[in-house]
TORKOL-4160 file (C-alpha; in steps of 0.2 Angstrom, whole numbers, padded with zeros to 4 digits, m for minus):
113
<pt num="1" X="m0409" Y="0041" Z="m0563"/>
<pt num="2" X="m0422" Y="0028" Z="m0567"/>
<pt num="3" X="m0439" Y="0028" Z="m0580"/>
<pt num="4" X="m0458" Y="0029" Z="m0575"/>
<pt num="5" X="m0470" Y="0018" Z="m0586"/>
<pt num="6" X="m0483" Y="0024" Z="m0596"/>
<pt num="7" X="m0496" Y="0017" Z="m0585"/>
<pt num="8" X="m0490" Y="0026" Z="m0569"/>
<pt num="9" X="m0490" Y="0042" Z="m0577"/>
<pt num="10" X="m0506" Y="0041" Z="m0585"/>
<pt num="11" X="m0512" Y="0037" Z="m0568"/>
<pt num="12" X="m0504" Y="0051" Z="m0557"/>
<pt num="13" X="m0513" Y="0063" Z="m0573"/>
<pt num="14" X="m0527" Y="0054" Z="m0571"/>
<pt num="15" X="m0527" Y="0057" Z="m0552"/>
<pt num="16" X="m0521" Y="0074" Z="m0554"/>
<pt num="17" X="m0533" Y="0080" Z="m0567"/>
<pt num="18" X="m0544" Y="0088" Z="m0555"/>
<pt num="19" X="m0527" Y="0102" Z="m0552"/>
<pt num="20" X="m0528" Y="0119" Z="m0564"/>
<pt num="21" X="m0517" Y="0118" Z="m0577"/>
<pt num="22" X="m0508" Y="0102" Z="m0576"/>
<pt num="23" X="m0494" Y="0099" Z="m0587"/>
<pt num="24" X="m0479" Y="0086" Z="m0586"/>
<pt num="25" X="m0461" Y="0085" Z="m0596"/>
<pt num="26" X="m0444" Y="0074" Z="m0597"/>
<pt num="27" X="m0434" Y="0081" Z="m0583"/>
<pt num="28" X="m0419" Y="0071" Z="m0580"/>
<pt num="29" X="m0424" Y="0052" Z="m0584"/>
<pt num="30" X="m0441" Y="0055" Z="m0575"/>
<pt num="31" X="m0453" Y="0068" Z="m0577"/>
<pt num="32" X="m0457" Y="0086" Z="m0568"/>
<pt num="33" X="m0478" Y="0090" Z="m0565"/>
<pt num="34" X="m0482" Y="0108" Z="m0565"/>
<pt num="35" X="m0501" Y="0117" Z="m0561"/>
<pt num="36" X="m0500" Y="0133" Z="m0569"/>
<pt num="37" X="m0483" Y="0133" Z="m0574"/>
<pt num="38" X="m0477" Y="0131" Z="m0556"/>
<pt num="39" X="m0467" Y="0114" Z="m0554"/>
<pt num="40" X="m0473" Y="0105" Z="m0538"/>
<pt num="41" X="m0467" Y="0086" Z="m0541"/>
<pt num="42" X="m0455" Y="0074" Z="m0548"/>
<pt num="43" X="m0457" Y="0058" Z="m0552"/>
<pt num="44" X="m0443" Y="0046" Z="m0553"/>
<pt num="45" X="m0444" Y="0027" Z="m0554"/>
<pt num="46" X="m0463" Y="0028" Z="m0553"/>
<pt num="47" X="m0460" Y="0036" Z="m0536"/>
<pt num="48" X="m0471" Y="0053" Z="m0533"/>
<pt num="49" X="m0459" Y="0068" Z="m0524"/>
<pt num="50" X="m0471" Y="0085" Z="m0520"/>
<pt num="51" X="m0461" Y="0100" Z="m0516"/>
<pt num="52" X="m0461" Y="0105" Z="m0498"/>
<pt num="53" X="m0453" Y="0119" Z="m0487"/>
<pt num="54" X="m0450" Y="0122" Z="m0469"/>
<pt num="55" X="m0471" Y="0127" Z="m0468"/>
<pt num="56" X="m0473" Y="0107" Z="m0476"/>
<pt num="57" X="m0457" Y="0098" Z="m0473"/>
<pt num="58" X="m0463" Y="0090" Z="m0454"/>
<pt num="59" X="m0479" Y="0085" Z="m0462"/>
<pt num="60" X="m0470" Y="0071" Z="m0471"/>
<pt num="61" X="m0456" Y="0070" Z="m0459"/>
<pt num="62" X="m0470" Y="0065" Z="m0447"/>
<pt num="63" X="m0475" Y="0053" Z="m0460"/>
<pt num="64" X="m0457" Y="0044" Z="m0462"/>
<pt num="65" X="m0456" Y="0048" Z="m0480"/>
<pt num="66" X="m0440" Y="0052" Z="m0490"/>
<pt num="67" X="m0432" Y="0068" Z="m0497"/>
<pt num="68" X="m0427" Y="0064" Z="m0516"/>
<pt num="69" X="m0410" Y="0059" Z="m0516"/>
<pt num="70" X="m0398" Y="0051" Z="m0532"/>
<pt num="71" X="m0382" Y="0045" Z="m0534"/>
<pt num="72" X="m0366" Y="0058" Z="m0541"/>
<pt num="73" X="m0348" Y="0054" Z="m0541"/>
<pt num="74" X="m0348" Y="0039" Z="m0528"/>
<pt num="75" X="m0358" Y="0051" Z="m0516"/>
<pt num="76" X="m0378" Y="0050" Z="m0510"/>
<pt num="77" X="m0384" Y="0069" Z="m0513"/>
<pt num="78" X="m0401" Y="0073" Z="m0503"/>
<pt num="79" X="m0412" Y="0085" Z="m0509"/>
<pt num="80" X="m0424" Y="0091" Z="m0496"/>
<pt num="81" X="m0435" Y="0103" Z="m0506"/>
<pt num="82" X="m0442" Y="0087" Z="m0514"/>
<pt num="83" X="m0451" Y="0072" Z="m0502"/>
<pt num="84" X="m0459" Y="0056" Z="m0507"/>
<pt num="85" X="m0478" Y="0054" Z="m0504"/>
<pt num="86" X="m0484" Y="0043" Z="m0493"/>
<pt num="87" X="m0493" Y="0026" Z="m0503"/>
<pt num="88" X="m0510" Y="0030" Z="m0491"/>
<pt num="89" X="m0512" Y="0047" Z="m0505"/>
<pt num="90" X="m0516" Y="0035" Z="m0518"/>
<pt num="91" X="m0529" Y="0027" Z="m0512"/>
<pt num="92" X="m0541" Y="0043" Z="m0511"/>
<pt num="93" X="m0540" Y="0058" Z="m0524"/>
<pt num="94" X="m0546" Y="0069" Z="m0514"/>
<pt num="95" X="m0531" Y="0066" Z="m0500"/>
<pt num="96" X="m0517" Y="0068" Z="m0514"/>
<pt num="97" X="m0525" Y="0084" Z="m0523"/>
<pt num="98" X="m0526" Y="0091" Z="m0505"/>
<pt num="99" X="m0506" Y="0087" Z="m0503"/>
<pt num="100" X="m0504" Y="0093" Z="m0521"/>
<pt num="101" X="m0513" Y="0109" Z="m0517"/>
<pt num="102" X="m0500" Y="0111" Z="m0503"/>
<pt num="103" X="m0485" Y="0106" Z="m0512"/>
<pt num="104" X="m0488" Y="0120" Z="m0527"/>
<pt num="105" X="m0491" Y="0131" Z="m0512"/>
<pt num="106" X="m0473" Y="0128" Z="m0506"/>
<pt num="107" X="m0468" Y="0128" Z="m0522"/>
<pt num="108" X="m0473" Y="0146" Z="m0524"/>
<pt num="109" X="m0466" Y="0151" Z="m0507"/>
<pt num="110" X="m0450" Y="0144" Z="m0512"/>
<pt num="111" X="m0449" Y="0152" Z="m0527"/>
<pt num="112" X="m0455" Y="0168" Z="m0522"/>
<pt num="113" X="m0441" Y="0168" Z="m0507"/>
């Protein structure tokens, strides 16, 4: 797994802030976010993952973007509760609070599943 710099997470926070709540920790070279206590991102190699599920999985399918995947014992694993952002979301708060809103949403169906 790769490192995030310092600039990019103060940024994501930055952008986030608006999100009840918000907390972030090391999670396996990278970091996980959490609103309320409900882990709803990665962030690998200043790349920004939201949780989805079968409700939120097209959405970003229909975009093109990427499931989290990483390297283990010569094999590519895919993780598919986890998909990359698209780069438009950074350009306007409001859009990537309104994707955050739905990936803590998932998260929450998913967990409570």
């Amino acid at each position: 797994m790769g490192s995030n710099t310092p600039d990019f997470i103060d940024y994501i926070l930055e952008m986030l802030a608006p999100l009840d709540a918000l907390s972030i920790r090391p999670l396996f070279g990278g970091h996980s976010l959490k609103s309320q206590e409900v882990p709803f991102a990665l962030i690998i190699n200043n790349i920004v993952y939201f949780s989805v599920d079968d409700t939120t999985r097209p959405h970003y399918e229909a975009q093109n973007m990427e499931c989290f995947s990483y390297h283990k014992q010569g094999k590519e694993i895919f993780v598919r509760k986890y998909y990359q952002i698209p780069d438009g979301c950074f350009e306007d708060q409001d859009i990537l609070i309104t994707w955050a809103e739905e990936a803590i949403a998932a998260a929450i169906r998913t967990r409570s599943s």
